[in-house]
BAVOKE-158146 format. One line per 2 residues: for each residue x, y, z of C-alpha. Coordinates in pm, 1 decimal, padded with zeros to 6 digits, always signed. Each point is the difference from the previous one (the first is absolute). Example, Ala and Ser with C-alpha at 12.3 -4.5 7.8 and 13.67 -1.06 7.14 Angstrom:
# BAVOKE-158146
+01230.0:-00450.0:+00780.0; +00137.0:+00344.0:-00066.0 .
# end
This chain:
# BAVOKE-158146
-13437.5:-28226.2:-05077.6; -00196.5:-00037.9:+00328.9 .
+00289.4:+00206.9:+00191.1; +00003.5:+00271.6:-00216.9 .
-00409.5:+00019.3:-00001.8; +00013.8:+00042.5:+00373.5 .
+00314.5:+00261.2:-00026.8; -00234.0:+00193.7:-00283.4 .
-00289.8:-00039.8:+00311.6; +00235.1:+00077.4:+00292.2 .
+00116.8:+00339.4:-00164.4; -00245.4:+00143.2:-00225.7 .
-00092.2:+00259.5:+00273.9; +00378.6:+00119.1:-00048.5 .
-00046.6:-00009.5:-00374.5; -00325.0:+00000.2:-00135.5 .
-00083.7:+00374.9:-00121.0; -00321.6:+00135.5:+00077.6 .
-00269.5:-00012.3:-00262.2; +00053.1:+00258.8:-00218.7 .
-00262.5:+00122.3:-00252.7; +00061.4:-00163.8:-00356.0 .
+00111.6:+00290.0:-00161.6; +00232.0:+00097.3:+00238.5 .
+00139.4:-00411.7:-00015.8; -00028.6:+00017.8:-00346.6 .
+00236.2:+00307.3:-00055.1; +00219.5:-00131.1:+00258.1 .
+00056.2:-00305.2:-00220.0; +00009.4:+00156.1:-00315.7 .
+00308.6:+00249.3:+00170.8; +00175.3:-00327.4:+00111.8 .
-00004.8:-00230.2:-00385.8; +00307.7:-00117.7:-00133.9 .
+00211.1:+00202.8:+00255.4; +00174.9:-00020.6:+00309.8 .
-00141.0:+00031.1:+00344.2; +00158.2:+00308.9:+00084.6 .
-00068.9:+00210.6:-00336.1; -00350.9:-00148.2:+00031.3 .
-00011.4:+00155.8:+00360.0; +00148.9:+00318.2:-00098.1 .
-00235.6:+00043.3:-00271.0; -00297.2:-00070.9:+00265.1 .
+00151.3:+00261.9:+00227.9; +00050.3:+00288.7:-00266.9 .
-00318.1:-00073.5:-00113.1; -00171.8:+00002.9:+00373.8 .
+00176.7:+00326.9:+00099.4; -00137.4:+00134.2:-00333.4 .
-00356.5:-00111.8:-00053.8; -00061.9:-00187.7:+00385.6 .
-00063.1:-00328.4:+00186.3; -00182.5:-00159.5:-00115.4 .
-00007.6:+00085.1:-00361.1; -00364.5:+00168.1:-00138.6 .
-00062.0:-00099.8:-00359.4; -00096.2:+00410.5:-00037.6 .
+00369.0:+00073.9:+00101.6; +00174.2:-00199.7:-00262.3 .
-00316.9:+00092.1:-00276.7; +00095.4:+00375.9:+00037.3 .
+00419.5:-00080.4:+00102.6; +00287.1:+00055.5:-00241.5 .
+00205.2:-00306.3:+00095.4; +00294.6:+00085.4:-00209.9 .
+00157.6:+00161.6:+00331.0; +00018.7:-00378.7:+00151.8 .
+00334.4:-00148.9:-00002.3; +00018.0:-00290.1:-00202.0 .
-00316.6:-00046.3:-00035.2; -00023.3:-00120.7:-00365.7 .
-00242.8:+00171.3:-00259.2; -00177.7:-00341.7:-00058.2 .
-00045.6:-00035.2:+00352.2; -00128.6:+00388.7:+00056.6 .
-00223.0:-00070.6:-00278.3; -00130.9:-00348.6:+00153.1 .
-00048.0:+00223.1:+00299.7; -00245.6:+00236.2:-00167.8 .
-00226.7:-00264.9:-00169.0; +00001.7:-00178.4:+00360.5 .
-00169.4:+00335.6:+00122.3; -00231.8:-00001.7:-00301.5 .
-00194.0:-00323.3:+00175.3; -00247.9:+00040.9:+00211.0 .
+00170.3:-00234.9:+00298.5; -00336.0:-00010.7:+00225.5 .
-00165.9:-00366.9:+00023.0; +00099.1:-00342.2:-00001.9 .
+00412.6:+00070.9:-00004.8; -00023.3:-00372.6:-00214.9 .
-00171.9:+00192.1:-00325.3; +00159.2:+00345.5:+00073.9 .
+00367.0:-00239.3:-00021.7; -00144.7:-00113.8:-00347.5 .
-00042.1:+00341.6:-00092.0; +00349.5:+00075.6:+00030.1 .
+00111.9:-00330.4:-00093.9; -00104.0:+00122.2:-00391.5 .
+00272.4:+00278.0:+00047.1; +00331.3:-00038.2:-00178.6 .
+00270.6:+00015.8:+00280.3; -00280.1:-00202.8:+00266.3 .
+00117.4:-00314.5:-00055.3; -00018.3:-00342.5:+00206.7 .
+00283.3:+00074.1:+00269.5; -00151.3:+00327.1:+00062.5 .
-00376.3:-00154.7:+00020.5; +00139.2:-00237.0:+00244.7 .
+00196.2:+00221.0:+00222.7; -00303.0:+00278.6:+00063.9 .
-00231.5:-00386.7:+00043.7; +00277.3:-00050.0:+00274.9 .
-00020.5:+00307.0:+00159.4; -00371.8:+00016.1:-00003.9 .
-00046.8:-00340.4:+00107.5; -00194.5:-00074.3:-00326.6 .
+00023.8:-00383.6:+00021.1; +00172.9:-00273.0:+00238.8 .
+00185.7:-00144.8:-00334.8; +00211.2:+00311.6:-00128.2 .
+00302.3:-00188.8:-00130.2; +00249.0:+00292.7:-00042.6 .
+00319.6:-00248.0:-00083.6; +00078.9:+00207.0:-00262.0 .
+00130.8:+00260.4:+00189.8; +00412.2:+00030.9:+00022.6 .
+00013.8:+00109.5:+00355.7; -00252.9:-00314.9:+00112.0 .
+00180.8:-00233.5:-00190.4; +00340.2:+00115.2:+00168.9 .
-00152.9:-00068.6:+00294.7; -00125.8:-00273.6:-00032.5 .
+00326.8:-00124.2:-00115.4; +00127.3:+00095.1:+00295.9 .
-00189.1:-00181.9:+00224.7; +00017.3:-00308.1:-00187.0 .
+00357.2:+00015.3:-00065.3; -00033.4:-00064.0:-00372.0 .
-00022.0:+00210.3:-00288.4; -00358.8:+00015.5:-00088.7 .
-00120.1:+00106.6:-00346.8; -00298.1:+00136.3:-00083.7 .
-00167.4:-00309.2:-00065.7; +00131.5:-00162.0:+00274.8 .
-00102.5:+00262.7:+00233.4; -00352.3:+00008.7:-00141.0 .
-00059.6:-00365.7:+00025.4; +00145.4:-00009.6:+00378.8 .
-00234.0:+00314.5:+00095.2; -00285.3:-00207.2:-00150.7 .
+00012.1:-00298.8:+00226.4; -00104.4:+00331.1:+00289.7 .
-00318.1:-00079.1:-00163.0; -00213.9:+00246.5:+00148.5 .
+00291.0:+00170.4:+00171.8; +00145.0:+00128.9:-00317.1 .
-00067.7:+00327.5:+00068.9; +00117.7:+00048.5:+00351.4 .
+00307.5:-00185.7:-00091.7; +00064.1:+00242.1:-00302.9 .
-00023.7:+00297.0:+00223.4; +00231.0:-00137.7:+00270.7 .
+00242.6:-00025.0:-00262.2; -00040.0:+00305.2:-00154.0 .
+00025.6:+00191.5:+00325.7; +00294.5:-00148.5:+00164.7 .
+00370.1:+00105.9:+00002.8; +00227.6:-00251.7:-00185.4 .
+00199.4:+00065.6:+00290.2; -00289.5:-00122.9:+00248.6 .
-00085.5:-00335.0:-00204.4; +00341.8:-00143.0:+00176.8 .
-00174.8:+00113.2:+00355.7; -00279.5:-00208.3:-00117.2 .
+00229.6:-00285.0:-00066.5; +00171.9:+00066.7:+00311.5 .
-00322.6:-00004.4:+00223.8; +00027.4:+00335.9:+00084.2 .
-00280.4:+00222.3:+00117.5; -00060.0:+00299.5:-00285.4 .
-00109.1:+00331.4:+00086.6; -00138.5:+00291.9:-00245.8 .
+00361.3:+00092.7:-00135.0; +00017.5:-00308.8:-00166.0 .
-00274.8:+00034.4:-00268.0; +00026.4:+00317.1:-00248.7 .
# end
């Protein structure tokens, strides 16, 4: 585990986004549940081109996001009450507030903690594309409990480590195994 802590160190200027606001994470989340990283991406960028970068809880309040593609109705409709809260303050009690929404659940309340850096012990092992990963790296087929329990023992790296995984390229875990340098096209 103390390798890939200092990989997750090395490269998080490569891969860590920039803080966004928690709406705008929030959204970005909600877009990306249960689906894969490329319709999740394509939803972000129809919905960018549409209603802007980042996303303003006014836009979506007053938006008819039926024109989205794939964008589910559940998930449009998770997107209005998310613009409903008032998102200013402590981003811990305005992540409770949407926590209460249907459709908010605990991958999504730990993926926006992630990207806003809500806590040093965000154990996202739950997540498909992290647990692939980390499969990868280990060279064994993790489940989701086994993944969880080895992200634990990051202690208070958890979070950093998550994100690593999340970000990089199946394709650029073998570089890491290799000892190879990474550069920005290996992370998505």
């Amino acid at each position: 585990m103390d390798i890939l802590i200092s990989y997750a160190n090395k490269y998080q200027h490569l891969y860590k986004l920039a803080v966004p606001e928690i709406f705008h994470a929030a959204c970005s989340c909600v877009m990306g549940q249960q689906v894969a990283f490329n319709v999740g991406r394509n939803i972000r960028k129809q919905l960018y081109e549409i209603y802007g970068n980042p996303i303003k809880r006014s836009a979506i309040l007053n938006a008819d996001l039926t024109q989205i593609k794939n964008l589910t109705l559940e998930r449009a409709n998770l997107l209005k009450e998310l613009a409903k809260i008032d998102d200013t303050g402590d981003p811990k009690l305005v992540l409770e507030s949407y926590s209460k929404l249907k459709g908010f659940g605990k991958w999504t309340m730990d993926a926006v903690s992630i990207l806003l850096a809500i806590s040093d012990t965000i154990n996202l092992s739950t997540d498909l594309y992290i647990c692939k990963n980390l499969s990868i790296y280990l060279n064994n087929v993790m489940t989701k409990k086994s993944c969880h329990e080895y992200i634990l023992t990051a202690k208070n790296n958890q979070t950093i480590v998550c994100y690593f995984l999340w970000r990089i390229k199946k394709t650029s875990v073998h570089k890491l195994l290799n000892n190879e340098e990474l550069g920005r096209d290996d992370f998505i």
